[in-house]
C-alpha positions as CSV (number, residue, x, y, z in Angstrom):
1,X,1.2,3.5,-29.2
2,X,1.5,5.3,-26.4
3,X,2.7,4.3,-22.8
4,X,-0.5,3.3,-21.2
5,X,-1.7,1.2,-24.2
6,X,1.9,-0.4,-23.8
7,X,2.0,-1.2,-20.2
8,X,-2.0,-2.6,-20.7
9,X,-0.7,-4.8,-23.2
10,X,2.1,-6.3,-20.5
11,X,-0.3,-6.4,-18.3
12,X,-3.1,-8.5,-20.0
13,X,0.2,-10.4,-22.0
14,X,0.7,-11.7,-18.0
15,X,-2.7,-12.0,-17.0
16,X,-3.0,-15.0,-20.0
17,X,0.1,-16.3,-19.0
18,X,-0.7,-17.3,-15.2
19,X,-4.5,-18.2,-16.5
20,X,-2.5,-20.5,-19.4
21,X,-0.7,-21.7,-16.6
22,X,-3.7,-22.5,-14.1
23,X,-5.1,-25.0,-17.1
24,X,-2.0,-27.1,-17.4
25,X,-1.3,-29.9,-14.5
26,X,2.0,-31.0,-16.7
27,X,5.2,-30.1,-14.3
28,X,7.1,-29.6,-17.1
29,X,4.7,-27.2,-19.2
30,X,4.1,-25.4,-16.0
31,X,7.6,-24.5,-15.3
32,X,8.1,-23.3,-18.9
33,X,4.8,-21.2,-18.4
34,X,6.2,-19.9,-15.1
35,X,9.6,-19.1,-16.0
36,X,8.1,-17.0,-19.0
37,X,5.7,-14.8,-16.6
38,X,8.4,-14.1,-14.0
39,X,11.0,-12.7,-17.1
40,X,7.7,-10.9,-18.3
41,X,6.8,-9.2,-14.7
42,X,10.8,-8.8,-13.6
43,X,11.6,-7.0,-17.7
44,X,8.2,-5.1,-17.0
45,X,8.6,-4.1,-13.3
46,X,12.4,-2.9,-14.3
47,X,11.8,-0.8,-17.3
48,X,8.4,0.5,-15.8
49,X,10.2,1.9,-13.0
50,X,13.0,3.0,-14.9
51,X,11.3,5.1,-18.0
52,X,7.3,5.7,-16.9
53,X,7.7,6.1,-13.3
54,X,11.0,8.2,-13.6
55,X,8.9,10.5,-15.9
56,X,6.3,11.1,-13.4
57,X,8.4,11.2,-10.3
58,X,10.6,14.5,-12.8
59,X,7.4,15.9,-14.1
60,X,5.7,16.0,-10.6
61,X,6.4,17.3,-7.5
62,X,2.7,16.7,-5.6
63,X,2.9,14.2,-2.5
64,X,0.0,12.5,-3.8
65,X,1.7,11.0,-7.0
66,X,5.3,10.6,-4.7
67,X,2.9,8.4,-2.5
68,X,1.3,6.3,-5.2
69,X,4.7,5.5,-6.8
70,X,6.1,4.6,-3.6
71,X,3.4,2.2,-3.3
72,X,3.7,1.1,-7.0
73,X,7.1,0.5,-6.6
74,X,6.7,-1.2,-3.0
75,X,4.0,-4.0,-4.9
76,X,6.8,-4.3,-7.5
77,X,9.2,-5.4,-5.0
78,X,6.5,-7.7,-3.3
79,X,5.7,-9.4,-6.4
80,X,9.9,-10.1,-6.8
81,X,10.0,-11.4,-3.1
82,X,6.7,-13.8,-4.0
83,X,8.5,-14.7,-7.5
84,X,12.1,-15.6,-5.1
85,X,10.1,-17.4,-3.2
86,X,8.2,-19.6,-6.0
87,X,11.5,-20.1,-7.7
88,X,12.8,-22.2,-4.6
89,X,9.9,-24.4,-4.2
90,X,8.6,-27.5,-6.0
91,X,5.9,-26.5,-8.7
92,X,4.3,-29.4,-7.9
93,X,3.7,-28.5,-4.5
94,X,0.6,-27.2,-2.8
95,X,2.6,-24.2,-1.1
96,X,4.0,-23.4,-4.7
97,X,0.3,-23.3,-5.6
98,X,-0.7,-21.2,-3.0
99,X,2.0,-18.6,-3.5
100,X,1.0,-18.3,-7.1
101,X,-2.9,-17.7,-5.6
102,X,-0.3,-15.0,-3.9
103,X,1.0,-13.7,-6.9
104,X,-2.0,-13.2,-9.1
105,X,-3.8,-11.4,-6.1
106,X,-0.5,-8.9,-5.6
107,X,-0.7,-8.7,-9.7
108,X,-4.0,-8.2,-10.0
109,X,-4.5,-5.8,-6.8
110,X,-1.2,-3.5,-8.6
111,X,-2.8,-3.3,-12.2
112,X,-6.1,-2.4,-10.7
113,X,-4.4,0.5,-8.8
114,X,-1.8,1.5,-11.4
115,X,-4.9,1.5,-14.7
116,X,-7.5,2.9,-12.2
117,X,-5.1,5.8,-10.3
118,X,-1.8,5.9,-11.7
119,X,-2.8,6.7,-15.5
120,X,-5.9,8.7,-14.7
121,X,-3.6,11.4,-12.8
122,X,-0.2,10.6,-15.0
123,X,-2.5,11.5,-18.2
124,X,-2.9,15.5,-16.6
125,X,0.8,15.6,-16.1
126,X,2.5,13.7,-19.1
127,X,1.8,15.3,-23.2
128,X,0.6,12.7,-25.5
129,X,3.8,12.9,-27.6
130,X,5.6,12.3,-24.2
131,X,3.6,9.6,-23.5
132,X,4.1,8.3,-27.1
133,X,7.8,8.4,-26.1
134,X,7.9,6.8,-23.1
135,X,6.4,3.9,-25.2
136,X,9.0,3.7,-27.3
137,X,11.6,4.1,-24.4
138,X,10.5,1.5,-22.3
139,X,10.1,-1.2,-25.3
140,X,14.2,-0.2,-26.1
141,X,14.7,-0.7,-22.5
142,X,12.7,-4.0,-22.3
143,X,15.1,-5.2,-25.1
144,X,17.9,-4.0,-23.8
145,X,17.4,-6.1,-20.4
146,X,16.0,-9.4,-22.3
147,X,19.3,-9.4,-24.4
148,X,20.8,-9.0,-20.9
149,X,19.1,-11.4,-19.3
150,X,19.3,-14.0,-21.9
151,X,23.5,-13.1,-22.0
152,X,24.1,-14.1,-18.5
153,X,21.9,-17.3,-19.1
154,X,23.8,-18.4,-21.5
């Protein structure tokens, strides 16, 4: 598998999380459903930015890509902000359902750019067996900060 194939997966893993979660009214399920997606996006988000988007931003040097990782990483940092925000409010609530109107828009809006832009230009600058790689770094990664995460919750 190769990195694209592996962030696609996250991605649609996510995007049948938050539609699970628009077909439950049960609090309680809803909660369990949320808390899974923002550990997904914040695991994603993390160990994207740490093994794809470090590749590119090393293997690169045009202002172009600079520009669309900045942005990349500025809708990452939105969609922890809107997840902050969630966390504090009552999942009951009409404002908690608006902000996760919120969320899937900023989700949705980031995956469109990153599939449509990010991979079409990261595929000229990053060798199949590096991409392959990166697949396998970012999973290690990803395990690395669950087992982290799920330490300090304990």
């Amino acid at each position: 598998m190769d990195i694209y194939t592996y962030i696609i997966r996250d991605h649609r893993k996510v995007a049948g999380l938050m539609e699970e979660l628009m077909a439950i009214r049960l609090p309680t399920v809803r909660q369990t459903l949320f808390d899974q997606i923002k550990a997904e996006l914040i695991l994603h988000n993390d160990s994207e930015e740490r093994t794809f988007y470090a590749a590119l931003e090393h293997a690169t040097q045009t202002q172009d890509m600079n520009n669309r990782l900045e942005a990349a990483e500025h809708e990452h940092h939105e969609i922890k902000a809107i997840l902050h925000v969630m966390s504090r409010l009552s999942i009951s609530s009409e404002e908690w359902m608006e902000k996760f109107g919120e969320l899937k828009f900023a989700i949705e809006h980031h995956v469109a750019k990153e599939e449509g832009e990010v991979f079409v230009r990261a595929k000229d600058i990053i060798s199949p067996l590096d991409a392959h790689r990166l697949a396998l770094q970012m999973d290690a990664l990803k395990q690395q900060l669950r087992a982290n995460l799920h330490a300090t919750a304990d």
